[in-house]
C-alpha positions as CSV (number, residue, x, y, z in Angstrom):
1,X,83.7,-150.7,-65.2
2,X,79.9,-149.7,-64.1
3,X,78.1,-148.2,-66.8
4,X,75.2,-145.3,-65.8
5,X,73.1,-148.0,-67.0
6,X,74.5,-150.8,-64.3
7,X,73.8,-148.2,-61.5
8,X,70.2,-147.7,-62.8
9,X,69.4,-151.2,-62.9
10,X,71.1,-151.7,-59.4
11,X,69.1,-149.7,-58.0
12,X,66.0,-150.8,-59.7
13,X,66.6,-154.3,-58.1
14,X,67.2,-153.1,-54.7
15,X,63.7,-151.3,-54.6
16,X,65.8,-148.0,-54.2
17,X,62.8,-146.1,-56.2
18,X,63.6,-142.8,-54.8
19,X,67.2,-142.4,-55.6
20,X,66.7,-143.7,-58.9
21,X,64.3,-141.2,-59.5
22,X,67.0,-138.3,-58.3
23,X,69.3,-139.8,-60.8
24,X,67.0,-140.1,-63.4
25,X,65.5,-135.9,-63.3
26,X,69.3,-134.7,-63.0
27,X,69.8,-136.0,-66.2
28,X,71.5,-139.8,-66.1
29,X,69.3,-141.1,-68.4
30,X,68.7,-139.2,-71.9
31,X,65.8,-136.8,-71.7
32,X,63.4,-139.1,-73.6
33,X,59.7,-140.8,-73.4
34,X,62.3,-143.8,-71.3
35,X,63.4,-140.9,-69.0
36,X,59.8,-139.4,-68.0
37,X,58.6,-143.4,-68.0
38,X,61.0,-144.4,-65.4
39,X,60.7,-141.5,-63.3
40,X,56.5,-142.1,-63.3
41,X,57.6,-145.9,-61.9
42,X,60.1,-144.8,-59.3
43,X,57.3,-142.1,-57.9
44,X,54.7,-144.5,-57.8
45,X,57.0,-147.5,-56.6
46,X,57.8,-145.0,-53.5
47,X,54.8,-144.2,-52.8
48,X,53.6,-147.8,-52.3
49,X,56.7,-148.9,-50.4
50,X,56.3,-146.0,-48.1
51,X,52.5,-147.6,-47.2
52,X,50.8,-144.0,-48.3
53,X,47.9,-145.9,-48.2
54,X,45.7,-142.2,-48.7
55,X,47.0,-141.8,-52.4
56,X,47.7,-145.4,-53.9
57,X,46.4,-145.3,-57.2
58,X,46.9,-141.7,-57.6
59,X,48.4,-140.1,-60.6
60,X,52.0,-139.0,-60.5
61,X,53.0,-135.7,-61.1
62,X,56.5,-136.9,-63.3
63,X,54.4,-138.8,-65.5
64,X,52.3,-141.2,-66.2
65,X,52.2,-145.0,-64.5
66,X,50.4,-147.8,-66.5
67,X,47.0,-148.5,-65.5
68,X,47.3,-152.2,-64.0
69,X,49.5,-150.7,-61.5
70,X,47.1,-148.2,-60.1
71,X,44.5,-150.3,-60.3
72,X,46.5,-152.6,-58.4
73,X,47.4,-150.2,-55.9
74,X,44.2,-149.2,-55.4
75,X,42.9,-152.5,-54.1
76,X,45.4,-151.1,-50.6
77,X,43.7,-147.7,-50.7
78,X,41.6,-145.7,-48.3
79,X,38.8,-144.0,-49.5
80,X,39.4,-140.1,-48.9
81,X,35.6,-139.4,-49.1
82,X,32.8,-141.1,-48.0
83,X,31.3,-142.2,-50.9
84,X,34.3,-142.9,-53.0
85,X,34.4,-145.7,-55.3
86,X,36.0,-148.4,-55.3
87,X,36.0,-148.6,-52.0
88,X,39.9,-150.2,-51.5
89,X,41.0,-151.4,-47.9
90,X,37.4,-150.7,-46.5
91,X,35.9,-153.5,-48.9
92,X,38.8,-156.0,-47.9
93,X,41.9,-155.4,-45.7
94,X,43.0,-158.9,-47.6
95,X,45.1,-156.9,-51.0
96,X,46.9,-154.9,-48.1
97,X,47.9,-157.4,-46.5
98,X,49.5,-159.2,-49.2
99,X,51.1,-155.9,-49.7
100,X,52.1,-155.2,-46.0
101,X,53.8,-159.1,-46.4
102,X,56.2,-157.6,-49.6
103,X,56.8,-154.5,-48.2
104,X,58.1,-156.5,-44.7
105,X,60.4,-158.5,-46.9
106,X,61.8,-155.7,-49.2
107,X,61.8,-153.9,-45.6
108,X,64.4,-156.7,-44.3
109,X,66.3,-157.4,-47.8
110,X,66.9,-153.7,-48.1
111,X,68.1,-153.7,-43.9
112,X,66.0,-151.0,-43.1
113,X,65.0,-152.2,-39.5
114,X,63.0,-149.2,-38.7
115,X,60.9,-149.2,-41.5
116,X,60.1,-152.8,-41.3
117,X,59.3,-152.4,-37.4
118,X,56.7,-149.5,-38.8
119,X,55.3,-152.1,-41.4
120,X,54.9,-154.9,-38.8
121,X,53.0,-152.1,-36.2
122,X,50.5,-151.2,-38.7
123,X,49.9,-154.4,-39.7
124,X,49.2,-155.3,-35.7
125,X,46.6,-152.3,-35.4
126,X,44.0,-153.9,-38.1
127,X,44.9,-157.2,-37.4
128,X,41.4,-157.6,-35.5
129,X,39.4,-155.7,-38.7
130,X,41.0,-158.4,-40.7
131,X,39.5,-161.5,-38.5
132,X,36.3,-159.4,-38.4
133,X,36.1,-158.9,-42.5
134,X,34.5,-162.6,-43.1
135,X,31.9,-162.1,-40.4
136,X,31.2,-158.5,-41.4
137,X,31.0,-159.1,-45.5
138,X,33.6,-156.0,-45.4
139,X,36.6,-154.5,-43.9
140,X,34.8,-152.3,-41.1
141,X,33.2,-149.8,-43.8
142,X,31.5,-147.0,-41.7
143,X,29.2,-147.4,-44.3
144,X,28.0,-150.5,-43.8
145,X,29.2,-151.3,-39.9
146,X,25.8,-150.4,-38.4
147,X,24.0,-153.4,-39.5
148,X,26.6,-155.4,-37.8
149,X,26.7,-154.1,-34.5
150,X,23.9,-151.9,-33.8
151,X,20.4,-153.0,-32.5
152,X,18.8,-153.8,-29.7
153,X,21.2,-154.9,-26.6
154,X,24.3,-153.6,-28.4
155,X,26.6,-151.2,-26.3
156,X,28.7,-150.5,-29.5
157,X,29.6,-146.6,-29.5
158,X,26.5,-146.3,-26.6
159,X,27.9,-143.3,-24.1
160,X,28.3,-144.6,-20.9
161,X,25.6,-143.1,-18.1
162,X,27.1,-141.1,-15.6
163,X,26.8,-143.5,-12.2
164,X,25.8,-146.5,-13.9
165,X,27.4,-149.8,-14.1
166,X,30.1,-150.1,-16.5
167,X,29.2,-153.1,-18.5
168,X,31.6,-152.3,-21.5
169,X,35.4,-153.4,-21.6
170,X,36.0,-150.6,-24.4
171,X,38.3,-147.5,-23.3
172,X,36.8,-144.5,-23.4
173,X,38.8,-143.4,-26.8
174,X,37.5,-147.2,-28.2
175,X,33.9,-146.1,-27.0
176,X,34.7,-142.1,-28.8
177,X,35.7,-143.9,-32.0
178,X,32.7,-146.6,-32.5
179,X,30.5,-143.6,-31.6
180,X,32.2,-142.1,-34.6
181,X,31.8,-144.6,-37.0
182,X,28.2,-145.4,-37.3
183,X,27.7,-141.6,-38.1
184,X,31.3,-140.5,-40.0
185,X,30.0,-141.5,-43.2
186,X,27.3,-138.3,-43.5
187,X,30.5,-136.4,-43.0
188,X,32.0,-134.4,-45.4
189,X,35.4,-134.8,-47.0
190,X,38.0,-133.5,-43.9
191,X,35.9,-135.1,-41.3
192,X,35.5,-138.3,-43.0
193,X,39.8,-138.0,-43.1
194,X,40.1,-137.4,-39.7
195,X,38.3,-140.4,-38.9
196,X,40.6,-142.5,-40.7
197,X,44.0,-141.1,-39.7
198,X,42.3,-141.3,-35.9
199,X,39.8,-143.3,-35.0
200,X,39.4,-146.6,-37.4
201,X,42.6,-148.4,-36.2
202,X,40.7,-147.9,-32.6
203,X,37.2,-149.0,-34.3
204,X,39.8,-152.6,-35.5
205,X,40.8,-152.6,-31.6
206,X,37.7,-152.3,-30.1
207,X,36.1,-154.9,-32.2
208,X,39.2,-157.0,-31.6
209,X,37.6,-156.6,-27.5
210,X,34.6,-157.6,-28.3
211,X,35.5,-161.1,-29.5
212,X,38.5,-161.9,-27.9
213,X,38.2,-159.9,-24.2
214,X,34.8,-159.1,-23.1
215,X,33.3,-160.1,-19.5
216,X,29.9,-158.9,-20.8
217,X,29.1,-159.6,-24.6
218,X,26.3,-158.0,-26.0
219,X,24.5,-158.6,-28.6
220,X,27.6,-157.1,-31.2
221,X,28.5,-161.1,-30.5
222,X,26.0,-163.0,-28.9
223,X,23.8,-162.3,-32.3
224,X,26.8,-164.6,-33.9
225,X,26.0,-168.4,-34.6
226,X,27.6,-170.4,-31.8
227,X,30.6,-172.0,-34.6
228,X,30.7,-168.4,-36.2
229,X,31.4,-166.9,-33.1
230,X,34.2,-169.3,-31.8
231,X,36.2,-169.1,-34.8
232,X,36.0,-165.4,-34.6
233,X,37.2,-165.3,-31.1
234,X,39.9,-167.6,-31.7
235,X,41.0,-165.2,-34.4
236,X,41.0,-162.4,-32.1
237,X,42.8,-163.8,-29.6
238,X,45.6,-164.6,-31.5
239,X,45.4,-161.2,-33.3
240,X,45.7,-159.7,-29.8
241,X,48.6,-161.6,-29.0
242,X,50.3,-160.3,-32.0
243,X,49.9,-157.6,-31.2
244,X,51.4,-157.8,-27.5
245,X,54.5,-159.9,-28.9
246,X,58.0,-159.2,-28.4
247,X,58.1,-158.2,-32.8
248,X,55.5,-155.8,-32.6
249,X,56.8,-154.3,-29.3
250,X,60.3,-153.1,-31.0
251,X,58.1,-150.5,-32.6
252,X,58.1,-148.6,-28.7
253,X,61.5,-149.7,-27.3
254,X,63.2,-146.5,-28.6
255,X,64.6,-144.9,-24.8
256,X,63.3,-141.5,-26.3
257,X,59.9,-141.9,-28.2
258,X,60.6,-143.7,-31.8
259,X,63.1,-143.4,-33.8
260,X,66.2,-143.5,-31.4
261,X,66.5,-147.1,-30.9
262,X,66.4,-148.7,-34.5
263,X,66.6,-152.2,-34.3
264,X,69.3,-154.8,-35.6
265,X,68.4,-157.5,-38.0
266,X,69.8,-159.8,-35.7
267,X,67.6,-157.9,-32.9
268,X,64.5,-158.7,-35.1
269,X,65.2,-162.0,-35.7
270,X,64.9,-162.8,-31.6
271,X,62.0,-160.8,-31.3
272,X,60.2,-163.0,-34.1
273,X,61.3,-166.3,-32.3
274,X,60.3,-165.3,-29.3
275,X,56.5,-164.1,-30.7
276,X,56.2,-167.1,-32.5
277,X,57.0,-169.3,-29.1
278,X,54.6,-167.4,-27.5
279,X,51.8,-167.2,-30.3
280,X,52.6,-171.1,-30.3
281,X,50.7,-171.2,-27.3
282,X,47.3,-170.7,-29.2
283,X,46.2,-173.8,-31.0
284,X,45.6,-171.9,-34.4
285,X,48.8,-170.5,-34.0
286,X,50.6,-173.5,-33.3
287,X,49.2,-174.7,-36.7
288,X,50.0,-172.1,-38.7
289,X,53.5,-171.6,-37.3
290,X,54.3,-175.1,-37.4
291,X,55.4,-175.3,-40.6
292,X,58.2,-172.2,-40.3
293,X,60.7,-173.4,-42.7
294,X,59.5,-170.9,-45.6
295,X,61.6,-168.6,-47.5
296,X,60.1,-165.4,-45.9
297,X,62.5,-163.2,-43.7
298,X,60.4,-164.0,-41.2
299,X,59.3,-167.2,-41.3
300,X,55.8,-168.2,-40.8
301,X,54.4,-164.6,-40.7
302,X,52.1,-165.5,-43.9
303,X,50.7,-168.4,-42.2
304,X,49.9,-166.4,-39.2
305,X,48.1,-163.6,-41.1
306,X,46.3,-165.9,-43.5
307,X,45.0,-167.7,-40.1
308,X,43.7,-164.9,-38.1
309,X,42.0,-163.6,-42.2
310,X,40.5,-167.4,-42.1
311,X,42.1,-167.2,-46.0
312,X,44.9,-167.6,-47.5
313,X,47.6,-164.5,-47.7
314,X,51.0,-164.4,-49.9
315,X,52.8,-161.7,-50.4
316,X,52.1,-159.5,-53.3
317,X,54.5,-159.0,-56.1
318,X,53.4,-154.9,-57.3
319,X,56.9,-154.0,-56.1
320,X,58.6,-156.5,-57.8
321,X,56.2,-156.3,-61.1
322,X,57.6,-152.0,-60.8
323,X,60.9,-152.9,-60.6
324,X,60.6,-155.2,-64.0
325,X,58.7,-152.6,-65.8
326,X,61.8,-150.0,-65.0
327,X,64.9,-152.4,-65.8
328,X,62.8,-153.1,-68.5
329,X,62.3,-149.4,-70.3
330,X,65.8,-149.3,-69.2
331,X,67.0,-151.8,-71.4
């Protein structure tokens, strides 16, 4: 017969953080410093496997999480002011993908389709910020950018002249958003926000353009060395195909706008096999997917991330180490 304690512990190793933590404040576990502990680790393991990337690292209101966590977390977050240090997922986009990569498989072990779909499309919209970070010294930090891509001959974020030649591939909201960015960090706190939920995934994109899809580079990648450049736009490229493959694309097949059209595991699985056939047509894809015969749900994914980073990407273990911290005070 299941003890209260069995359930707990169940549910710790199936990542089910937020019914644990309903279980825990209606009294399953003794009212205790275990109790208030537990419920602290099931907030904050939520929190990260919902991807609130705005308040990783922040305290909980149950209680309190131990520090290595947040500090942990925090490597995934996005800054909420413009000056806020450390500066997270702006300094590298490297710790969030490592975390996008365990949330994915938890995503699949838990067969929660939709979510996993959700994971797999955010990951697709930085994808080209991620090939961009080695060239750039930094994840696309408004910041920082303007050294990179302003200048003379650059047509990054430069309003287009009414009746002149259009000699920029970016879309208008592209052009809005890169306009945005060299100025956004003066901005205060709600602006600097607004930015981020936005405009910076359409900052990744338009950079994403300008290496793998423009007819007329300026000088945002002609100012590249000539090796520099090429193994960025081969990065791209594959990025962008990614991003326009069968996996990512479950994320819009719902008949009605999302959420009416959740996908099947088995549904997944085809869409994966048929991206990775097509991103096989890319010589740097083919390398990295050639050896797909790893233990992650979707095999090869790693590989492909860690080739479009240019270094290498595992998946993290922070929900995991959560889930041995709480069978742990459990016990």
């Amino acid at each position: 017969m299941e003890t209260a304690h069995d359930v707990l512990t169940a549910l710790a190793r199936r990542y089910a953080f937020g019914d644990l933590e309903a279980l825990i404040t209606q009294g399953t576990l003794a009212a205790d410093g275990r109790s208030t502990a537990v419920a602290a680790l099931c907030a904050f393991g939520q929190r990260v496997l919902d991807l609130d990337a705005e308040d990783f690292g922040m305290p909980e209101a149950v209680g309190e999480v131990p520090r290595d966590l947040l500090d942990r977390a925090r490597a995934s977050r996005m800054p909420q002011t413009a000056r806020e240090r450390p500066r997270g997922a702006l300094a590298s986009l490297r710790p969030a993908y490592a975390l996008l990569l365990e949330v994915i498989a938890i995503r699949w072990y838990r067969r929660d389709m939709a979510a996993l779909v959700a994971a797999v499309h955010i990951a697709s919209e930085y994808l080209p910020m991620l090939a961009w970070e080695p060239v750039l010294g930094h994840a696309g930090d408004p910041a920082l950018i303007g050294a990179s891509v302003s200048g003379p001959g650059s047509r990054f974020g430069v309003p287009v002249e009414p009746g002149s030649a259009r000699m920029c591939d970016h879309t208008r909201p592209e052009r809005s958003a890169c306009e945005r960015t060299l100025r956004v960090s003066k901005e205060p706190g709600p602006g600097w926000r607004a930015y981020l939920d936005r405009q910076h995934s359409q900052v990744a994109s338009a950079l994403g353009d300008c290496a793998a899809r423009c007819r007329t580079p300026c000088t945002v990648v002609t100012r590249l060395d000539d090796a520099v450049r090429a193994d960025l736009t081969e990065r791209c490229r594959l990025a962008a195909d990614f991003t326009d493959s069968a996996l990512v694309k479950l994320r819009h097949a719902a008949p009605v706008g999302h959420g009416f059209g959740v996908p099947s595991p088995e549904e997944v699985q085809t869409a994966w096999t048929r991206a990775r056939k097509s991103l096989s047509h890319h010589p740097l894809g083919r390398k990295a997917l050639a050896d797909a015969g790893d233990s992650y749900p979707l095999p090869g994914l790693p590989a492909l991330f860690s080739a479009i980073a240019g270094a290498r990407l595992r998946p993290d273990s922070l929900l995991h180490d959560v889930t041995k911290r709480i069978t742990a005070t459990l016990t």
